[in-house]
Structure formats: structure tokens, C-alpha cells
C-alpha beads as a LAMMPS data file, in Angstrom:
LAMMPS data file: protein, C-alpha beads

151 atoms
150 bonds

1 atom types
1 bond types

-500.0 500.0 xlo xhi
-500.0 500.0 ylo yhi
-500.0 500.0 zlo zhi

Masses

1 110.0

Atoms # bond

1 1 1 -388.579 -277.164 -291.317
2 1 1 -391.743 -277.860 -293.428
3 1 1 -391.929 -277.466 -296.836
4 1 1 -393.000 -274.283 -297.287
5 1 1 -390.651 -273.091 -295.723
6 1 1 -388.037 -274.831 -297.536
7 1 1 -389.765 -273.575 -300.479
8 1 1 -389.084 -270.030 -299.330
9 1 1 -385.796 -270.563 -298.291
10 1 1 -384.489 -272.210 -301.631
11 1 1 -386.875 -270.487 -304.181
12 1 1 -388.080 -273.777 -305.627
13 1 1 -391.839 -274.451 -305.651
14 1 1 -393.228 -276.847 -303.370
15 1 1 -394.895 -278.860 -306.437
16 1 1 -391.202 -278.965 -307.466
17 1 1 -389.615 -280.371 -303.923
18 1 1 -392.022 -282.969 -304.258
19 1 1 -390.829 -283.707 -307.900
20 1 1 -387.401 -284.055 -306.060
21 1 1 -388.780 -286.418 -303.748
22 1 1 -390.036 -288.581 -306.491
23 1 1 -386.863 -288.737 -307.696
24 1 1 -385.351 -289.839 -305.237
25 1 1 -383.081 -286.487 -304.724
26 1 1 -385.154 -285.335 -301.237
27 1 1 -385.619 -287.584 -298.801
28 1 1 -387.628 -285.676 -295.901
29 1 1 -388.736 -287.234 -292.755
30 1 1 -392.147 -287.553 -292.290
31 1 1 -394.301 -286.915 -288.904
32 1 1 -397.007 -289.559 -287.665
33 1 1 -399.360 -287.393 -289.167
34 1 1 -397.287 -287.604 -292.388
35 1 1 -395.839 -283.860 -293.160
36 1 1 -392.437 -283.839 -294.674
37 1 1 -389.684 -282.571 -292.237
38 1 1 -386.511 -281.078 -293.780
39 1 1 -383.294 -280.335 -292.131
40 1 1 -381.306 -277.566 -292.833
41 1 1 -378.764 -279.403 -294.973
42 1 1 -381.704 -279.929 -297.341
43 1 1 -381.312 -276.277 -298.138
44 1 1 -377.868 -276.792 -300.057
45 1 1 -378.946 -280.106 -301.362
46 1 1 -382.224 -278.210 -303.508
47 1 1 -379.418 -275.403 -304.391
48 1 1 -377.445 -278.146 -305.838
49 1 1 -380.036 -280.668 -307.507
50 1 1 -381.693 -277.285 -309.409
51 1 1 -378.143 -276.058 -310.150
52 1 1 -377.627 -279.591 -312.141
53 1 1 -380.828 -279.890 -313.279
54 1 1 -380.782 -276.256 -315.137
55 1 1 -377.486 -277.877 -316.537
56 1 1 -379.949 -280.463 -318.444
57 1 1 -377.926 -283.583 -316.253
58 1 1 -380.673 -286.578 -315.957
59 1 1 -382.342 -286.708 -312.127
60 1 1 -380.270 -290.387 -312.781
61 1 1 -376.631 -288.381 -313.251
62 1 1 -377.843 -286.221 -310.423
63 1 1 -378.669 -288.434 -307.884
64 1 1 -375.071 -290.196 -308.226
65 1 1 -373.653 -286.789 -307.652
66 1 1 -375.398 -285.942 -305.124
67 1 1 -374.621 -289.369 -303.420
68 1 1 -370.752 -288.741 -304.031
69 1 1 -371.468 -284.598 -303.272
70 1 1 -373.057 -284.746 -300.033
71 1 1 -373.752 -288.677 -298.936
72 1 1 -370.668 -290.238 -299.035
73 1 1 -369.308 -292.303 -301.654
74 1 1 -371.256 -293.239 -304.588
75 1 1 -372.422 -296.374 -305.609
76 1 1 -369.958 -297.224 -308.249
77 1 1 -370.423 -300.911 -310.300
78 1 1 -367.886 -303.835 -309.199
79 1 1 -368.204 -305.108 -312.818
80 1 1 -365.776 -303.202 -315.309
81 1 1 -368.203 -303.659 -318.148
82 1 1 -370.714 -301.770 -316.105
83 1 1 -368.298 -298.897 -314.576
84 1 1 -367.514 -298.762 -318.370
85 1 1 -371.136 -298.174 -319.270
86 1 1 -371.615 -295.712 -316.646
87 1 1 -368.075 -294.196 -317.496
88 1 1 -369.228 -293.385 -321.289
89 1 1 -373.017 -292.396 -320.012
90 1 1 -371.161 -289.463 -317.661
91 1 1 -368.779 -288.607 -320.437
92 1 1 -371.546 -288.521 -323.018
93 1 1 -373.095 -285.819 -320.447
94 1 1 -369.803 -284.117 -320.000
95 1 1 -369.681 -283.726 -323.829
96 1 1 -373.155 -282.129 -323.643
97 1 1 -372.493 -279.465 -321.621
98 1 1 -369.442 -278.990 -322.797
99 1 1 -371.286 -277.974 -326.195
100 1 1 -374.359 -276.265 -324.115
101 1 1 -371.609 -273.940 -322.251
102 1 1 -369.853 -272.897 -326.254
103 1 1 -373.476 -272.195 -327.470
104 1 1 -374.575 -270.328 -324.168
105 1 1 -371.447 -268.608 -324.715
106 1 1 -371.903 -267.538 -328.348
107 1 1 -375.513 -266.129 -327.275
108 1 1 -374.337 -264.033 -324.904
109 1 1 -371.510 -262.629 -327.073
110 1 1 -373.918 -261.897 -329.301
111 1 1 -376.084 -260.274 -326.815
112 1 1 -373.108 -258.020 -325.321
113 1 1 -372.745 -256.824 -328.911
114 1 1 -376.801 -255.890 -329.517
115 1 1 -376.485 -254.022 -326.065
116 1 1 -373.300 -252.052 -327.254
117 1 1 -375.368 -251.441 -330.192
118 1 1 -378.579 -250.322 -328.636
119 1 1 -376.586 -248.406 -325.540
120 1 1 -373.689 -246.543 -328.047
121 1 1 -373.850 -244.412 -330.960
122 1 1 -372.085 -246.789 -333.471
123 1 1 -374.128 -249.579 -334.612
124 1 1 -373.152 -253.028 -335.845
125 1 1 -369.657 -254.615 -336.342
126 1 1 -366.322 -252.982 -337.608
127 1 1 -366.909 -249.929 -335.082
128 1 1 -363.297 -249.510 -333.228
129 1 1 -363.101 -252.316 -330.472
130 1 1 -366.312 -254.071 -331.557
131 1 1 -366.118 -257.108 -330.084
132 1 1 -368.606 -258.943 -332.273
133 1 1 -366.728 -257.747 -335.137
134 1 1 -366.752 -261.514 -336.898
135 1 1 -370.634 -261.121 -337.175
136 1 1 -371.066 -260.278 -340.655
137 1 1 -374.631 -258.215 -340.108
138 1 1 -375.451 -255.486 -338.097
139 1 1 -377.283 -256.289 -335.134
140 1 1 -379.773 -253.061 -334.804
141 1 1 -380.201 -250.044 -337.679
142 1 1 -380.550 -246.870 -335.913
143 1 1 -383.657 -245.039 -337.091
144 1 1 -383.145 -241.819 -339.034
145 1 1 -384.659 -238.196 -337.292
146 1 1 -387.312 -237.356 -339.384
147 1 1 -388.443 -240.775 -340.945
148 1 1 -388.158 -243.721 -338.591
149 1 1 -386.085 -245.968 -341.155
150 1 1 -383.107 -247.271 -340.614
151 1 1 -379.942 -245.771 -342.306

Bonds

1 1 1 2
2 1 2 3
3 1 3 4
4 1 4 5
5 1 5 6
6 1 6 7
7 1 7 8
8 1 8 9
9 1 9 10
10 1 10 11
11 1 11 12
12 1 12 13
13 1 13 14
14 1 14 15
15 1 15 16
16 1 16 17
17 1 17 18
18 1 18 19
19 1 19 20
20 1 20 21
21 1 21 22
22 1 22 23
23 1 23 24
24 1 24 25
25 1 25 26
26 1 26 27
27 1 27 28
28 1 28 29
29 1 29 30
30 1 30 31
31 1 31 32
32 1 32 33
33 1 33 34
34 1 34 35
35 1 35 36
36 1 36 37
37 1 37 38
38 1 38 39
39 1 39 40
40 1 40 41
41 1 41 42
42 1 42 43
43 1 43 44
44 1 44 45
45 1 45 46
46 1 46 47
47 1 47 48
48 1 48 49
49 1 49 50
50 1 50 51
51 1 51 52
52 1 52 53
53 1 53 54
54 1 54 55
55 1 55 56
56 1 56 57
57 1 57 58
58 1 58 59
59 1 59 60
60 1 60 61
61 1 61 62
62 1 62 63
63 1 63 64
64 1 64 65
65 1 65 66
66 1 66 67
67 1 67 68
68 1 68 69
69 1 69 70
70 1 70 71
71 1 71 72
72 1 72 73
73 1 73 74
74 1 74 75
75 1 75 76
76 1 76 77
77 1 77 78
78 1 78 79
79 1 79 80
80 1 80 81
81 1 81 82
82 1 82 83
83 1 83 84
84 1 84 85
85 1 85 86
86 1 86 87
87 1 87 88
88 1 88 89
89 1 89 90
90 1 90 91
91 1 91 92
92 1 92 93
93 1 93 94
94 1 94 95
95 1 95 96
96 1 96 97
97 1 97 98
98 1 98 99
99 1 99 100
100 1 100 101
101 1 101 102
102 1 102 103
103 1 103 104
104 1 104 105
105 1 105 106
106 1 106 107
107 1 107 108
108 1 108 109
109 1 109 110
110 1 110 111
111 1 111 112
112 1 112 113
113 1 113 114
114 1 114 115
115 1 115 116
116 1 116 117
117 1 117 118
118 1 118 119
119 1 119 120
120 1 120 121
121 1 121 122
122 1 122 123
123 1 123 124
124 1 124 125
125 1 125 126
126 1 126 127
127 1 127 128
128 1 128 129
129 1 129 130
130 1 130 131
131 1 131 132
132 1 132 133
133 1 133 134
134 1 134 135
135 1 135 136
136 1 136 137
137 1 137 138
138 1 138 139
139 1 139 140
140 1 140 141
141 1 141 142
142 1 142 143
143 1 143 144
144 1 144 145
145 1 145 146
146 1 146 147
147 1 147 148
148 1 148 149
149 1 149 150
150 1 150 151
């Protein structure tokens, strides 16, 4: 398939595919007139590279995934100082988004509750079952009938 289509298929832009390619993450065959040819094992591999990538992994980190993933084994160092290196650089990315994932998860407990708020006719924490009920503020005021301000 050409790129376009691959672009359809996998809902990443062209401009990005060739991004990937830079990279090093896509490697499409090329005609004798030079247009990039992708098989249709390419369409998992873009899945995969933006699913890392929107996890804020380097296109370095990714690429060694995607070599272990889908290639085969990955190049791993023969030194031990150098597996160590690359050891604490994967761990330090690990711990990351480890930390991304709590704070993600925060937000959207927070959201849930502002959504409760908006959707039922309680507003703000201590309401029976509130499940943001640590949050010490209210998250919307309901506005009064005749006025518009909050009570």
C-alpha cells in the first residue's frame, strides 16, 4: 500500500509517517520511481509507535521496543556497564509514566466529579457517595432562578 493509504488506514498524517521514517521506526520499500511501499504489518507497527509516542517514550526507547515487539530480539549491549546504562535510562522512563499515569488519573477523577456536578442536582463534595469528596472546593456553583449567581 502507498502512503496515503496507510495514512487512512492508521489515522496518522502522512507528514507524520514520514517523521516515523526519519526515525528510523518505518522502514517502507521504495519503487524505482521512489514511492514508499508499505505492507500490511506496517499498519500495527504505526498503531504501536503512536501508542508509545502519546506515552511521551523517546523515538530512541521506541525503536528498541519495537525491535524486541515486532523484529525479533533487540539489540541489547554485551558490556554490563552499558546494559546498566540502558537498564537505568528504561527505568528512568518507567518511573515517568508511572507518575504521568497517577496525574492522568487524578485529572480524570476530578473530571468524573465536575460531570456529576454539572449532570446531578447536588453540587460539590460531601453530597452522599461523592466520590471526589477529599476535594476541599466545590467544583461548579449552581446559579440561582432569578439572579444568575451562584448559591
Amino acid at each position: 500500500m502507498r502512503i496515503g493509504e496507510l495514512s487512512a488506514r492508521t489515522g496518522a498524517s502522512e507528514r507524520m509517517l514520514r517523521y516515523y521514517e526519519e526515525q528510523g521506526l518505518l522502514k517502507p520499500e521504495r519503487t524505482a520511481s521512489g514511492y514508499r511501499v508499505y505492507a500490511d504489518a506496517d499498519v500495527d507497527r504505526v498503531a504501536r509507535i503512536r501508542c508509545m509516542l502519546s506515552a511521551s517514550l523517546p523515538s530512541g526507547v521506541v525503536g528498541q521496543a519495537l525491535r524486541f515487539l515486532l523484529d525479533g530480539r533487540a539489540a541489547i549491549p554485551d558490556e554490563p556497564a552499558d546494559r546498566a546504562r540502558l537498564a537505568e535510562t528504561l527505568e528512568s522512563e518507567l518511573d515517568q509514566l508511572t507518575e504521568k499515569i497517577a496525574s492522568l488519573q487524578h485529572s480524570r477523577e476530578l473530571l468524573a466529579t465536575f460531570v456529576a456536578d454539572v449532570r446531578g442536582d447536588a453540587v460539590g463534595p460531601g453530597r452522599p457517595g461523592d466520590p471526589g469528596a477529599r476535594v476541599v472546593r466545590r467544583s461548579v456553583s449552581k446559579a440561582g432562578p432569578a439572579t444568575g449567581r451562584a448559591r
